[in-house]
DSSP file (Angstrom, degrees, kcal/mol; ACC not computed):
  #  RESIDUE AA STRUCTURE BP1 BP2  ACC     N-H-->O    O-->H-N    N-H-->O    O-->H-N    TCO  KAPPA ALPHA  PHI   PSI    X-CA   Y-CA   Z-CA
    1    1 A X              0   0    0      0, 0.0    56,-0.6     0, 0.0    57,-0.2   0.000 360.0 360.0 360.0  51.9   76.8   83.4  125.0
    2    2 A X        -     0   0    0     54,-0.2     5,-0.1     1,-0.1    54,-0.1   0.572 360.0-161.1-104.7 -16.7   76.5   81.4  128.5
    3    3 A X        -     0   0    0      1,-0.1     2,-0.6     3,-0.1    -1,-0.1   0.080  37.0 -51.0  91.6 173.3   76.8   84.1  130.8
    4    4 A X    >   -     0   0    0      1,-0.1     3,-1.2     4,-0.0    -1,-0.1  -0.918  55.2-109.2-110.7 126.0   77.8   83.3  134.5
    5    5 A X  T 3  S+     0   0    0     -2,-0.6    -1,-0.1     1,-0.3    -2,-0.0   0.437 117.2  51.6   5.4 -68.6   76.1   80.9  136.3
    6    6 A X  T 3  S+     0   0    0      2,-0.1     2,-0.4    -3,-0.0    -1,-0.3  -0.163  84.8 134.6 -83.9  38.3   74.1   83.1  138.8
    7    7 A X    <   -     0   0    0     -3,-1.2     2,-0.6    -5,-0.1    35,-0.0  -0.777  67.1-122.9 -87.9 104.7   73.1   84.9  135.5
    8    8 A X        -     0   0    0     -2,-0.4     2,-0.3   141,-0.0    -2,-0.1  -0.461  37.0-164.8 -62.9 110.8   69.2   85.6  135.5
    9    9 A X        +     0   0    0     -2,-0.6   141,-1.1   141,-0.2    34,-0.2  -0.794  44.6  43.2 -91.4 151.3   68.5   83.7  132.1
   10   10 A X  E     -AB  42 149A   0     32,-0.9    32,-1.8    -2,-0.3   139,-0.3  -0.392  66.9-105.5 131.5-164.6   65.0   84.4  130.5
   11   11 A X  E     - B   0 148A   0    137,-1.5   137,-1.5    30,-0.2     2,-0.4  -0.556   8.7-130.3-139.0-170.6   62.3   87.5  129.6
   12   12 A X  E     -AB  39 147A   0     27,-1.0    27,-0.7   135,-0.2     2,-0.3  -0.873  15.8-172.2-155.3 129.0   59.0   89.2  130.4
   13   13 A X  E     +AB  38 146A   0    133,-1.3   133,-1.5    -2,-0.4     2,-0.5  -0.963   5.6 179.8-112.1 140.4   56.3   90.0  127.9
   14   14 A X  E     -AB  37 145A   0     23,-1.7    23,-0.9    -2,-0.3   131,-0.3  -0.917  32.4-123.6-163.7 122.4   53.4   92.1  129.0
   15   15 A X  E     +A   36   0A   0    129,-0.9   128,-1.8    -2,-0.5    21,-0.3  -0.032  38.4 167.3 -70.5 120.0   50.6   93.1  126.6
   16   16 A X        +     0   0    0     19,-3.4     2,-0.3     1,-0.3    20,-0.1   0.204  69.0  37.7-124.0  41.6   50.7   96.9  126.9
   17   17 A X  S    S-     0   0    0     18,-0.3    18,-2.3     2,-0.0     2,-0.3  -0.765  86.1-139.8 166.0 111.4   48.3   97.9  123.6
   18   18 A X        -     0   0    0     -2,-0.3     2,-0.3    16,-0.2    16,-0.2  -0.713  21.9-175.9 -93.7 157.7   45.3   95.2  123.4
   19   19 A X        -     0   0    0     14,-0.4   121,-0.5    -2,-0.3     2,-0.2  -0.955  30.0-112.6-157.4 138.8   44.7   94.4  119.8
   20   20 A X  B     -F  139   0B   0     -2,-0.3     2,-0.7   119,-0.1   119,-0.3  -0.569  22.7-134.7 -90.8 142.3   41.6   92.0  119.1
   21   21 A X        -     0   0    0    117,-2.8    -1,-0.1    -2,-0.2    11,-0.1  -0.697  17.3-139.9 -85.8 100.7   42.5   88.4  117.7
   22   22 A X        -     0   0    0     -2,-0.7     2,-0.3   115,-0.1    11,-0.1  -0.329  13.1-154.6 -59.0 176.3   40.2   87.6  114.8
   23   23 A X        +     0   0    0    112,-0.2   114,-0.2   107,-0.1    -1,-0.1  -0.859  15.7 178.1-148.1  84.6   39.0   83.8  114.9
   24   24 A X        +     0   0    0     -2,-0.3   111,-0.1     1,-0.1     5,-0.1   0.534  56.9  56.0 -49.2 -24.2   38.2   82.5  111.7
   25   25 A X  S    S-     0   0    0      3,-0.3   110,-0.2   109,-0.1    -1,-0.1   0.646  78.3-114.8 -82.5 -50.5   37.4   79.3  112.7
   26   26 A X  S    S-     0   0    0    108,-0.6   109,-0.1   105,-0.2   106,-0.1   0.877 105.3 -19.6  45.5  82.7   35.6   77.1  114.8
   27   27 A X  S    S+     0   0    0    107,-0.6     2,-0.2     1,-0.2   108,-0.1   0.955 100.0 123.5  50.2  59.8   38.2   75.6  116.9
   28   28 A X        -     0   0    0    101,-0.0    -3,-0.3     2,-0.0   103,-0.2  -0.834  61.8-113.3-153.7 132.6   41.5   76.3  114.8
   29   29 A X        -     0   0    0     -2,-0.2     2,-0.4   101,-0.1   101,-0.1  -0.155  29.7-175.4 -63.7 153.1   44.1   78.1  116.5
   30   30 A X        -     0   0    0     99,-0.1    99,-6.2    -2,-0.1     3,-0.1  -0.996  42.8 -93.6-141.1 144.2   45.6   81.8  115.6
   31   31 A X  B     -I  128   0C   0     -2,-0.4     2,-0.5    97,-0.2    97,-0.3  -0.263  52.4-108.4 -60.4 142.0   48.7   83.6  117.4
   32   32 A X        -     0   0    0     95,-2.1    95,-0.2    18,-0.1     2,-0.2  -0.487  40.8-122.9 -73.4 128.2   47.2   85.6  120.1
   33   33 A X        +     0   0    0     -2,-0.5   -14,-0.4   -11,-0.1   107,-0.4  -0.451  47.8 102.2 -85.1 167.9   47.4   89.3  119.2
   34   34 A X        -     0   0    0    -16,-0.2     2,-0.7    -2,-0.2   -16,-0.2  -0.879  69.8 -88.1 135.3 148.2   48.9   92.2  121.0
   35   35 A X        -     0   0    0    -18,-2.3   -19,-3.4    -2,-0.4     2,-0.9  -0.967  52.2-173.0-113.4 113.9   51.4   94.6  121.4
   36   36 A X  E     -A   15   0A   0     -2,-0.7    14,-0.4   -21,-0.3   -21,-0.2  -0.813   6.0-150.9 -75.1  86.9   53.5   92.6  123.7
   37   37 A X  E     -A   14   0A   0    -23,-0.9   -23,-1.7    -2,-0.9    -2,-0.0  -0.526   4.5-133.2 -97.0 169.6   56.7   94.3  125.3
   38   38 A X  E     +A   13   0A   0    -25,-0.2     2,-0.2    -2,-0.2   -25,-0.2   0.016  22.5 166.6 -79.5 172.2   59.7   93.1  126.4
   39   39 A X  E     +A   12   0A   0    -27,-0.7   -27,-1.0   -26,-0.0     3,-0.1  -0.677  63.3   9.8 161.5 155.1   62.3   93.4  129.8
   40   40 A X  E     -     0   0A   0      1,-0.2     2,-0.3    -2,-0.2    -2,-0.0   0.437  64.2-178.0 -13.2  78.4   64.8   91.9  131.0
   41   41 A X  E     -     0   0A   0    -29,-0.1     2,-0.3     3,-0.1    -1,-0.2  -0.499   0.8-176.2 -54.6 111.7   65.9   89.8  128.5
   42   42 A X  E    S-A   10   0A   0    -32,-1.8   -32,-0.9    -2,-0.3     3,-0.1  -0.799  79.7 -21.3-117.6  79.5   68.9   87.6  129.4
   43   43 A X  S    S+     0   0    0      1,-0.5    12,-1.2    -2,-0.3    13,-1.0   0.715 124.9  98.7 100.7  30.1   70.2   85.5  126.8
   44   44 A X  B     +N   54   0D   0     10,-0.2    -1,-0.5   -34,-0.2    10,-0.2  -0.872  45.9 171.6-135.6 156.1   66.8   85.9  125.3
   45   45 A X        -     0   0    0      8,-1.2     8,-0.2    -2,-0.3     6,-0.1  -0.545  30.5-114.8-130.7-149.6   65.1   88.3  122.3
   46   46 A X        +     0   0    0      6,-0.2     5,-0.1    -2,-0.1     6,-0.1  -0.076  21.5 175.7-155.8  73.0   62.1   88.8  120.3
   47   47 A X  S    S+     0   0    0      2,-0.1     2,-0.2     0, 0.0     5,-0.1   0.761  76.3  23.1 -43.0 -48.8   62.4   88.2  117.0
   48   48 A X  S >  S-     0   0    0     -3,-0.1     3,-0.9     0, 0.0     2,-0.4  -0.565  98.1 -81.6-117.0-169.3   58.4   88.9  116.7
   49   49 A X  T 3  S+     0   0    0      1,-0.3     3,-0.1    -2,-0.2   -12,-0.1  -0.788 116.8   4.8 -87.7 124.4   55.9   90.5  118.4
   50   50 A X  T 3  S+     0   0    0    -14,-0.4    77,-0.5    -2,-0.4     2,-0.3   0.907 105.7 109.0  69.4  42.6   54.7   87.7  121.6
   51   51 A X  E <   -J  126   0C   0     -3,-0.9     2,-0.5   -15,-0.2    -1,-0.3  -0.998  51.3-176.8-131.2 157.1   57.4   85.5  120.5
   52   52 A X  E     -J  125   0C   0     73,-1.8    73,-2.5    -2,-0.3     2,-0.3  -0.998  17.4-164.4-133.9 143.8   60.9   85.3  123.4
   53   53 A X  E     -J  124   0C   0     -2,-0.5    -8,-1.2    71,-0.3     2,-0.3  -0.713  18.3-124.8-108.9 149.5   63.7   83.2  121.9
   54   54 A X  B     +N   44   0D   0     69,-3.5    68,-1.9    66,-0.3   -10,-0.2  -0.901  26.8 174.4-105.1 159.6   66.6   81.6  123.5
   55   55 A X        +     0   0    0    -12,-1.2     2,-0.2    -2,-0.3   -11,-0.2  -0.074  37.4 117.9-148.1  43.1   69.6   82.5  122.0
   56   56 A X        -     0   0    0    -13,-1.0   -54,-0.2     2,-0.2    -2,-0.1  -0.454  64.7-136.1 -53.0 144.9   72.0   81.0  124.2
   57   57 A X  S    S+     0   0    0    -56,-0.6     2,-0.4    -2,-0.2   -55,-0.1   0.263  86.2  72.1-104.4  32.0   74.0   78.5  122.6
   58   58 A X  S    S-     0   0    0    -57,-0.2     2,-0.7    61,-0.1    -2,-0.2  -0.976  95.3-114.4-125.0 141.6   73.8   75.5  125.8
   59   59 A X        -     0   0    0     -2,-0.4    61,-0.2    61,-0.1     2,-0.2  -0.769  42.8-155.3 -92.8 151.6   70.2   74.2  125.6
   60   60 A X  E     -C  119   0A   0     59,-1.4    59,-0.8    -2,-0.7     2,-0.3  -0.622  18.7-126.5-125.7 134.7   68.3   75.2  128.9
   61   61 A X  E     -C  118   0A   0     -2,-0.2    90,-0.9    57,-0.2     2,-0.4  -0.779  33.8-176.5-102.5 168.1   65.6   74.2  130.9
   62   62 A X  E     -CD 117 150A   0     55,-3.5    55,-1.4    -2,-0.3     2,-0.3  -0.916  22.1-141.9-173.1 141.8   63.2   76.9  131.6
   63   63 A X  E     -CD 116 149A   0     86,-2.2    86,-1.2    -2,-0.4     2,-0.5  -0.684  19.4-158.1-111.0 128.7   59.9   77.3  133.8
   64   64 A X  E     +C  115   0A   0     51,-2.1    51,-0.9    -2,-0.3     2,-0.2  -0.921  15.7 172.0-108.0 105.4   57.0   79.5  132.2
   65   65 A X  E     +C  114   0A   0     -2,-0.5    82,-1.7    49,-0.3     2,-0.3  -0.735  12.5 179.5-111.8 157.5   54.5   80.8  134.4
   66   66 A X  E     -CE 113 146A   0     47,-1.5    47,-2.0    -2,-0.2    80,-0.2  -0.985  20.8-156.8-177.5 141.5   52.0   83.4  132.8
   67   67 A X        +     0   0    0     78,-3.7    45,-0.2    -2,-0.3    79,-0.1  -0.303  24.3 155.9-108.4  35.2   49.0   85.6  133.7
   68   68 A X        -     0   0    0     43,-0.3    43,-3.0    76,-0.2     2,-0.5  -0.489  27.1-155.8-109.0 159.2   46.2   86.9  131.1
   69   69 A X  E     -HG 110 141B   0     72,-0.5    72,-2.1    41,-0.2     2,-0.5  -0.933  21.6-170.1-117.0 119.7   42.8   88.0  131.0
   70   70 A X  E     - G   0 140B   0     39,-2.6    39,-0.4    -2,-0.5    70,-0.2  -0.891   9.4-142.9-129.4 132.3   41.5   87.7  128.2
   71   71 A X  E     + G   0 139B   0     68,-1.4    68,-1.8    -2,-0.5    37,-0.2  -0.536  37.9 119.1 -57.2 131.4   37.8   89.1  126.4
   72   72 A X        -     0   0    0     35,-2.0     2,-1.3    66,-0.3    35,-0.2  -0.832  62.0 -20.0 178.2-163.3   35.7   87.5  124.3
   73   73 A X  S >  S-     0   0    0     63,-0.5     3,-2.5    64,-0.5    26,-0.2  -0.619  70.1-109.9 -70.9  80.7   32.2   86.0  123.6
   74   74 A X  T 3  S+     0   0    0     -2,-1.3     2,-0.5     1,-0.3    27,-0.2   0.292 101.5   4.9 -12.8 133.6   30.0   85.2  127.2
   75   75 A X  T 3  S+     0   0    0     24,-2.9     2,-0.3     1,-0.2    -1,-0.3   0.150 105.4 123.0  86.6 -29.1   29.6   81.8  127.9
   76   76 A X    <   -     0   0    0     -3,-2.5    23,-1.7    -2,-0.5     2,-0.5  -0.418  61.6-118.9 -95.6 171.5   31.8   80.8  125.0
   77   77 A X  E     -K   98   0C   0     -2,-0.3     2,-0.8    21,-0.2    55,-0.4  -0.441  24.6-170.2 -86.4 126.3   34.9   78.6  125.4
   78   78 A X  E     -K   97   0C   0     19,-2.3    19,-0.8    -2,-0.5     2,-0.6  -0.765   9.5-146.1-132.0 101.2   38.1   80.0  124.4
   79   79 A X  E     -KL  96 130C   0     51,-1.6    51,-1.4    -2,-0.8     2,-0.4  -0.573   8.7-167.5 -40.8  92.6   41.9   77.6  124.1
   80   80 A X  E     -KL  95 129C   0     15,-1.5    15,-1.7    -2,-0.6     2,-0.5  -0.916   7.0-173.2 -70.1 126.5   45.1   79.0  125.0
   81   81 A X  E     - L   0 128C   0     47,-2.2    47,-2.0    -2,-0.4    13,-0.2  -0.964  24.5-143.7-134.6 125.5   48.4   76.9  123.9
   82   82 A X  E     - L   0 127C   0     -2,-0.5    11,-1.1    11,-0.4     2,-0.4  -0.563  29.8-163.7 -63.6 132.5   51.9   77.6  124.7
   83   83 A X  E     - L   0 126C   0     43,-2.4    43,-1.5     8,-0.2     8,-0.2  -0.999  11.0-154.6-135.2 147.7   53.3   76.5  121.5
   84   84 A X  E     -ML  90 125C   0      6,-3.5     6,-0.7    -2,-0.4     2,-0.2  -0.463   7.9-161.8 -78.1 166.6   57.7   75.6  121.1
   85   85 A X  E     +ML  89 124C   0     39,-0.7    39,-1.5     4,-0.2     2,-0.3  -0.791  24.3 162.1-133.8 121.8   58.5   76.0  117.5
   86   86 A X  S    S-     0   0    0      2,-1.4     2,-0.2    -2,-0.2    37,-0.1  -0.710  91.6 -44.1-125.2  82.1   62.0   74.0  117.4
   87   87 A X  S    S+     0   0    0     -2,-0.3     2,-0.3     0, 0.0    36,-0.0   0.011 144.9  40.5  58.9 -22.3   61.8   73.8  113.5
   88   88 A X  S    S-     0   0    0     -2,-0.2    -2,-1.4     2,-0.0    -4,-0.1  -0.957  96.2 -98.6-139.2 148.0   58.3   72.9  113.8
   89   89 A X  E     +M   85   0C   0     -2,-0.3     2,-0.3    -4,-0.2    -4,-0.2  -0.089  44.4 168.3 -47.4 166.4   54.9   74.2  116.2
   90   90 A X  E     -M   84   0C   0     -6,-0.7    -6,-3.5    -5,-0.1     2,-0.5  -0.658  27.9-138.6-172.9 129.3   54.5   71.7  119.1
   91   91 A X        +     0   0    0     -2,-0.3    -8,-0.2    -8,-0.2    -9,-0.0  -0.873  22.6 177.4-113.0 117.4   52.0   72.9  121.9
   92   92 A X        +     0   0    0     -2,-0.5     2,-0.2   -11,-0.0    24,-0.2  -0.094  66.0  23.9-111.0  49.8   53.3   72.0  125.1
   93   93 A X        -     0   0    0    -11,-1.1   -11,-0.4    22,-0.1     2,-0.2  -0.807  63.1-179.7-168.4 157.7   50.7   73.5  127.3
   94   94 A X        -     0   0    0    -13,-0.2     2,-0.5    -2,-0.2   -13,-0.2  -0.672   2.8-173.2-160.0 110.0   46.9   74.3  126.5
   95   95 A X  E     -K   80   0C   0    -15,-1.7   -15,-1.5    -2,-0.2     2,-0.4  -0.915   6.4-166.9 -78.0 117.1   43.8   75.9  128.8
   96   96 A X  E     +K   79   0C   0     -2,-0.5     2,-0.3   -17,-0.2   -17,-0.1  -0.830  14.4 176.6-129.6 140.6   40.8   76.1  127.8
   97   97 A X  E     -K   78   0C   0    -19,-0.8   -19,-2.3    -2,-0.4     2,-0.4  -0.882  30.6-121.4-130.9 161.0   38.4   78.5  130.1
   98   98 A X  E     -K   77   0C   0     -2,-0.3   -21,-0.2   -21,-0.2   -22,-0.2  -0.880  31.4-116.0 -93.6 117.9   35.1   79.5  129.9
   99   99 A X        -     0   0    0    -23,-1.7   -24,-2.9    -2,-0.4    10,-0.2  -0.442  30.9-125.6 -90.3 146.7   34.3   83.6  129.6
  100  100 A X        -     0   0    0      8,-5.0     2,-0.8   -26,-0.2   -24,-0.1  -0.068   6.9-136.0 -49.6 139.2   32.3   85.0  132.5
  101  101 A X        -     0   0    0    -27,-0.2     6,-0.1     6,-0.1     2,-0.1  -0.464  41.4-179.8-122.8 101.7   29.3   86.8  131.7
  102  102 A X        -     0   0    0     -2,-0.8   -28,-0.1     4,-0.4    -3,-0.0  -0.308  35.0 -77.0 -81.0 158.7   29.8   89.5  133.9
  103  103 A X  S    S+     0   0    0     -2,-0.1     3,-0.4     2,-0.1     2,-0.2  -0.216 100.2   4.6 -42.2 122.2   28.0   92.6  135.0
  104  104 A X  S    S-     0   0    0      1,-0.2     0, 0.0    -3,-0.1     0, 0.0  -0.665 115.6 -49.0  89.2-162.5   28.3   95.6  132.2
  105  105 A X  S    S+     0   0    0     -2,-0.2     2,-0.7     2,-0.0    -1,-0.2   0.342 108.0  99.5-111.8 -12.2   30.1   95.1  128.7
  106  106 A X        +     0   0    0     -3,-0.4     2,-0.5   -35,-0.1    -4,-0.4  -0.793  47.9 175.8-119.6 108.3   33.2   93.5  130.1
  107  107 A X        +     0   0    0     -2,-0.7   -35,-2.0   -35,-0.2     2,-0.2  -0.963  21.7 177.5-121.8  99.6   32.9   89.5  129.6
  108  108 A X        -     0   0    0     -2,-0.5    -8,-5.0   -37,-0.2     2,-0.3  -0.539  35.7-160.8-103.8 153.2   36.3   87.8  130.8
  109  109 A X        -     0   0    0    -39,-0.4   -39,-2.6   -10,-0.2     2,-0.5  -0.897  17.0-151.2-149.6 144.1   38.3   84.6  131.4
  110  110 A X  B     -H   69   0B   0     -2,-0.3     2,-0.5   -41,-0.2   -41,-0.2  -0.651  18.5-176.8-107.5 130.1   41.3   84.8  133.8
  111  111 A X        +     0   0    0    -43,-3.0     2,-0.4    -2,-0.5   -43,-0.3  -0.950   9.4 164.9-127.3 138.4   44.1   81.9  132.7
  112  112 A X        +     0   0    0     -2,-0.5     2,-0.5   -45,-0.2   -45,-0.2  -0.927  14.7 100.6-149.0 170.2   46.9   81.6  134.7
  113  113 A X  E     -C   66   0A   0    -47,-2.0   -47,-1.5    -2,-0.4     2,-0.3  -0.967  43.5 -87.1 176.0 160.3   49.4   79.0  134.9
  114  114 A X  E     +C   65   0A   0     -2,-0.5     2,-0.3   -49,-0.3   -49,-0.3  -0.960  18.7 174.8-141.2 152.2   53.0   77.1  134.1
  115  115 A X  E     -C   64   0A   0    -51,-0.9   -51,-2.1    -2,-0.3     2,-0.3  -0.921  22.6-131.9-163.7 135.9   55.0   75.0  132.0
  116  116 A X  E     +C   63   0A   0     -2,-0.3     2,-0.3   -53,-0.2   -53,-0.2  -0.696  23.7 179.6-103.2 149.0   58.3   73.7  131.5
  117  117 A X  E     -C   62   0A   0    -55,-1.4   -55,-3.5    -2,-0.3     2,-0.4  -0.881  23.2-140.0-161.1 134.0   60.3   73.8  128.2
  118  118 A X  E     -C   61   0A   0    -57,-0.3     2,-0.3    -2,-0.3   -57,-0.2  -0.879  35.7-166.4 -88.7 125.4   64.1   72.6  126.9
  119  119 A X  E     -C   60   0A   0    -59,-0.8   -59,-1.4    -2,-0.4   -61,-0.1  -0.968  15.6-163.9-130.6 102.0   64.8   75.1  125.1
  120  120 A X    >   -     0   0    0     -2,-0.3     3,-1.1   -61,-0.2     2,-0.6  -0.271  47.0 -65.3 -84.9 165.9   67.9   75.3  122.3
  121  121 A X  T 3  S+     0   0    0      1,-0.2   -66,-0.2   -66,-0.1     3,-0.1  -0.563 117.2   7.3-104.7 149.2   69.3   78.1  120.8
  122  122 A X  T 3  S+     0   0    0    -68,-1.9    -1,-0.2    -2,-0.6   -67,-0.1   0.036  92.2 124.8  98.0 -16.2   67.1   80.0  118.5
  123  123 A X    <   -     0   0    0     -3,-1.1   -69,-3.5   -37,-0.1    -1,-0.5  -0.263  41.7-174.6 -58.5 156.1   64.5   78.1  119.4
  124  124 A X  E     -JL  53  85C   0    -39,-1.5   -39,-0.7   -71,-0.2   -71,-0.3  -0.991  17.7-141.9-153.2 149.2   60.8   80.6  121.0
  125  125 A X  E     +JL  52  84C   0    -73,-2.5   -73,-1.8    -2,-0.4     2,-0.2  -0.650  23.9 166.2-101.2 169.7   58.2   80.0  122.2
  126  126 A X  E     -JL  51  83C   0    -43,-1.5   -43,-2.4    -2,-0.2     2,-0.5  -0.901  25.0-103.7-176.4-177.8   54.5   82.0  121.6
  127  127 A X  E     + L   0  82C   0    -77,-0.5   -95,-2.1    -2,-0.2   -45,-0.2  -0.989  23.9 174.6-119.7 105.8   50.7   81.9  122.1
  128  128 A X  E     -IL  31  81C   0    -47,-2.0   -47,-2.2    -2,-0.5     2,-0.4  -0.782  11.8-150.9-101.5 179.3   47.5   81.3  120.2
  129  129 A X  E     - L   0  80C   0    -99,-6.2     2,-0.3    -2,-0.2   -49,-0.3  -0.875   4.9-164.2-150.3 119.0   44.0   81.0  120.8
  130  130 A X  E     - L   0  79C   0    -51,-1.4   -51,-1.6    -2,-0.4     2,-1.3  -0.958  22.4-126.3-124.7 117.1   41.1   79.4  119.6
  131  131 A X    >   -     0   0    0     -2,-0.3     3,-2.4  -103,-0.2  -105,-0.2  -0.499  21.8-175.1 -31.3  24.0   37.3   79.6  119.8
  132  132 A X  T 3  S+     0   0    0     -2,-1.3    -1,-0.2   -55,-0.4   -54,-0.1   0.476  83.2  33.0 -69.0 -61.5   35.9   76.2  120.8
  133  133 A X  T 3  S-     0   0    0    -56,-0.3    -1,-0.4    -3,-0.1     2,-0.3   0.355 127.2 -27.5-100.8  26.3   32.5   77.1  120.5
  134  134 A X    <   -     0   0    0     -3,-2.4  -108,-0.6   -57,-0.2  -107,-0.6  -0.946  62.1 -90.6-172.1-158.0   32.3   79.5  117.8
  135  135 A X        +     0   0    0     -2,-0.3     2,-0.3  -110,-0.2  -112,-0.2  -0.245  59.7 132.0-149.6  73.3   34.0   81.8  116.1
  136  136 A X        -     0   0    0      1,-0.3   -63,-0.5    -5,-0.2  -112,-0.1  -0.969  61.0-107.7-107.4  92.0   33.5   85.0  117.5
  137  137 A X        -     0   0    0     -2,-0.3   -64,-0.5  -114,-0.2    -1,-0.3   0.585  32.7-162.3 -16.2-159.3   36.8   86.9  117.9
  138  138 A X        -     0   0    0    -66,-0.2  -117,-2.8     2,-0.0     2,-0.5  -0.735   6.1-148.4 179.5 144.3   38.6   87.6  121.4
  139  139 A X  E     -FG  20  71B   0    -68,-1.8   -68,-1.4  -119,-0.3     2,-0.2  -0.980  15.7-126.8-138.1 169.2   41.3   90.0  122.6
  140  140 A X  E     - G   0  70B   0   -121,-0.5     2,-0.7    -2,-0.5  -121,-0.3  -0.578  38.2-113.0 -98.5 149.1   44.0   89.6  125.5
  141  141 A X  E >   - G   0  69B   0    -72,-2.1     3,-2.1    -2,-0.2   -72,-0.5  -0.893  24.4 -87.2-102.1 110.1   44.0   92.2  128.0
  142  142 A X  T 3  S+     0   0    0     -2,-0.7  -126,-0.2     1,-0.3    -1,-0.1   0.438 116.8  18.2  26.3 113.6   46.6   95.4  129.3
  143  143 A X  T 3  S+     0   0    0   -128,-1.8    -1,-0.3     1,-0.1   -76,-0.1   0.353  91.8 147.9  94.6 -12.2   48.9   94.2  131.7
  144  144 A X    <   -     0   0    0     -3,-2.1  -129,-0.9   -75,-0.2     2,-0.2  -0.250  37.5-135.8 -47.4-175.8   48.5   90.3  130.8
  145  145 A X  E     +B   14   0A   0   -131,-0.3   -78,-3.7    -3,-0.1  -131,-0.3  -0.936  36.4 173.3-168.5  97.2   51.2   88.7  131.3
  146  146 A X  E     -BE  13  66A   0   -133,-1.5  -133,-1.3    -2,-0.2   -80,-0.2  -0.897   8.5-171.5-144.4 143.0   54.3   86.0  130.6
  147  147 A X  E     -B   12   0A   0    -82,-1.7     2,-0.3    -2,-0.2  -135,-0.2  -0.395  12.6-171.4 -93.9 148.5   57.3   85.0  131.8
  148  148 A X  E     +B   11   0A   0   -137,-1.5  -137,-1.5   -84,-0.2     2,-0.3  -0.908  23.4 159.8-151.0 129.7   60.4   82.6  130.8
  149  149 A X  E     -BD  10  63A   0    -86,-1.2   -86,-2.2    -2,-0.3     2,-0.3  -0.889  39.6-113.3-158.7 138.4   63.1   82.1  133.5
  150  150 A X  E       D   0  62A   0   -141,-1.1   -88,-0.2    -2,-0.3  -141,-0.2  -0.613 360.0 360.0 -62.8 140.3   65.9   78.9  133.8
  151  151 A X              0   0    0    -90,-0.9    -1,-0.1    -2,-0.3   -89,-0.1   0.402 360.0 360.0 -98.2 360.0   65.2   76.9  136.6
C-alpha cells in the first residue's frame, strides 16, 4: 500500500454536524466532539469519528495544518491538543486561546495552526479539549477544519 510517488498521501476532516463537548473537569482533556467527515483519503481512513489513520505500511512524514472555531464560556480559556496515539496518547501540539466575548449569544475562539507528525502504519491522530478555567462545556464549530498531507 505505497502508492506512486506523486500520490497525494493524507485526509480532510471537516466538522459538518456541531455536537457540544462536555468538560467534566477543570483542566483534564476530552476528545473534541463532532460529526467530523472525511475526503480524500489517500492511504488514510477513519476508524472513529475525528480520528485519520495512516494505513500505509512505510512510515511517513506528514504536515497538519488545521482551522476551528470553536464556542464556549466568554472570557474562559479553552486547550486544544493534537494528540498521536502510536500504542499510547502523546500530544504533539497544544493551543490554548481565550473565548471572545462578542456581541449577541455567539462567544468564540478561532485556533488555527500546524504540526508535523512520523506517522506508521495504523497509527492516527485526533483532538481534545480542555477547560482551563472551569468546567463549563464547549462545542467546535460547522465547517472547522483539519488536514493531514505528506510533505
Amino acid at each position: 500500500n505505497n502508492g506512486l510517488p506523486n500520490t497525494f498521501i493524507g485526509g480532510v476532516a471537516n466538522v459538518t454536524a456541531e455536537v457540544e463537548t462536555v468538560i467534566n473537569t477543570i483542566n483534564v482533556p476530552e476528545v473534541l466532539l463532532g460529526t467530523f467527515s472525511t475526503s480524500d483519503l489517500q492511504h488514510m481512513d477513519s476508524p472513529l469519528n475525528g480520528q485519520l489513520r495512516h494505513t500505509g505500511d512505510s512510515p511517513a512524514e506528514f504536515d497538519v495544518s488545521f482551522d476551528f472555531i470553536l464556542d464556549g464560556q466568554q472570557n474562559g480559556e479553552y486547550k486544544i491538543e493534537l494528540v498521536h496515539n502510536n500504542g499510547g496518547a502523546v500530544v504533539i501540539f497544544s493551543q490554548v486561546r481565550t473565548i471572545n466575548n462578542l456581541q449577541g449569544g455567539r462567544d468564540v475562539a478561532y485556533y488555527s495552526g500546524g504540526a508535523t507528525v512520523t506517522l506508521r502504519e495504523n497509527e492516527y491522530l485526533y483532538w481534545q479539549v480542555s477547560n482551563i478555567t472551569g468546567a463549563q462545556n464547549c462545542t467546535i464549530e460547522l465547517d472547522s477544519t483539519w488536514v493531514v498531507k505528506e510533505r
